[in-house]
Every structure is written in structure tokens, then in C-alpha cells.
C-alpha positions as CSV (number, residue, x, y, z in Angstrom):
1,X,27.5,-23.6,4.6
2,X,31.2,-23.0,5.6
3,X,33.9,-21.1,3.5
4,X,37.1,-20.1,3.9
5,X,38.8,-16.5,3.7
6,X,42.0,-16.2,1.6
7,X,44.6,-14.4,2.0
8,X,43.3,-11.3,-0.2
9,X,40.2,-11.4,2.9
10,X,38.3,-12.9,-0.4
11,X,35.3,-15.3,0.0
12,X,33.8,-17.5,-3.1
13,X,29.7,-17.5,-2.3
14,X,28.8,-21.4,-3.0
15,X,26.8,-22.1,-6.2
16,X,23.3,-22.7,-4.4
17,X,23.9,-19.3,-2.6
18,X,24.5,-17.7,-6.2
19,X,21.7,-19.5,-7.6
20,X,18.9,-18.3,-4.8
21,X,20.2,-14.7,-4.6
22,X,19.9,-14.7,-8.7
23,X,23.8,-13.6,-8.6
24,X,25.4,-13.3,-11.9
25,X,28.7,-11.6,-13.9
26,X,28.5,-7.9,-12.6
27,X,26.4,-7.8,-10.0
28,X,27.1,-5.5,-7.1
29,X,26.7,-6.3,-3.5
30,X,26.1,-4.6,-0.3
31,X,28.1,-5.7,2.8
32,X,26.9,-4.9,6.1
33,X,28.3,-5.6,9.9
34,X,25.1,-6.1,12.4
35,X,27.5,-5.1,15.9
36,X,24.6,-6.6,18.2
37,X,24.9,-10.2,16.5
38,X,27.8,-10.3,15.1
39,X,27.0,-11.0,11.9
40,X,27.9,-9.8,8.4
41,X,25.0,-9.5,5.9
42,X,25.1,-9.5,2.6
43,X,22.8,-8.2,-0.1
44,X,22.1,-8.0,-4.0
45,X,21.4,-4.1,-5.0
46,X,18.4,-3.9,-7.3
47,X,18.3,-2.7,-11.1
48,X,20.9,-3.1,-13.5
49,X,23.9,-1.2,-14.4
50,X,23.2,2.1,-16.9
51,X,24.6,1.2,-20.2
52,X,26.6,4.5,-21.2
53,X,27.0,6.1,-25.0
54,X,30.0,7.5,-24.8
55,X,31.0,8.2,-28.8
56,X,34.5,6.7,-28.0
57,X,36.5,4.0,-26.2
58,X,36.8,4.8,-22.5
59,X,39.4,3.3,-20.3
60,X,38.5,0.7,-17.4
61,X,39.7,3.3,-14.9
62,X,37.4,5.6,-16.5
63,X,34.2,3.3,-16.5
64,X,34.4,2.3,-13.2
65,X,34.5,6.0,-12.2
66,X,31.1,6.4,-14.4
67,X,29.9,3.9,-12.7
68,X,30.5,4.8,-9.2
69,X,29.2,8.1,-10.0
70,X,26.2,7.0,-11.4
71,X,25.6,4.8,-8.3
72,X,26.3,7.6,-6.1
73,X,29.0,6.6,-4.6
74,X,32.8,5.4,-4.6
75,X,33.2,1.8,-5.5
């Protein structure tokens, strides 16, 4: 399958892609450049996202920083 970057460097992963790799609203993916072939490879991490209790609203800013911390790393 063939698909276009935008602008933005954005791609949109085709339907049947989404549907094998189970890909849904949320999920996170792991990029990675082989330099021997070339290639870029793409992956679905495992597990779901921690729901968090936080006794209060948070911010997005603040959620996503709760997230990549909980991940280990900066998304």
C-alpha cells in the first residue's frame, strides 16, 4: 500500500493496516528507522493506558505529562 506524506510529515495508516494491527483511538506507536534497509517500522506498544484518580480536573497539558511519565518517557 502506498500513502502520501503531508506537509505536517503526517501519514494516515489505511483502514485494513488499522484493522490487522488492532489500532484504535489512543493507541500509542513506536517508530523505528532500520539504517541497513532502509526501512521505517512501525509498531503497537502493548497494555493499555493507566486510568488516573486525580480528585480534580487536570488540564490536557497536565495529563499528557502523567502520561509520559507513567510510560517512562517524554511523549
Amino acid at each position: 500500500m502506498k500513502v502520501k506524506v503531508t506537509r505536517n510529515f503526517q501519514i494516515t495508516i489505511p483502514a485494513e493496516v488499522r484493522r490487522k494491527m488492532g489500532l484504535k483511538l489512543g493507541d500509542v506507536l513506536e517508530v523505528e528507522y532500520n539504517e541497513e534497509k532502509g526501512e521505517a517500522i512501525i509498531r503497537k506498544l502493548g497494555g493499555e493506558r493507566r486510568k488516573l484518580k486525580a480528585g480534580r480536573k487536570l488540564t490536557p497539558d497536565e495529563i499528557e505529562a502523567l502520561i509520559a511519565e507513567g510510560m517512562g518517557d517524554n511523549l
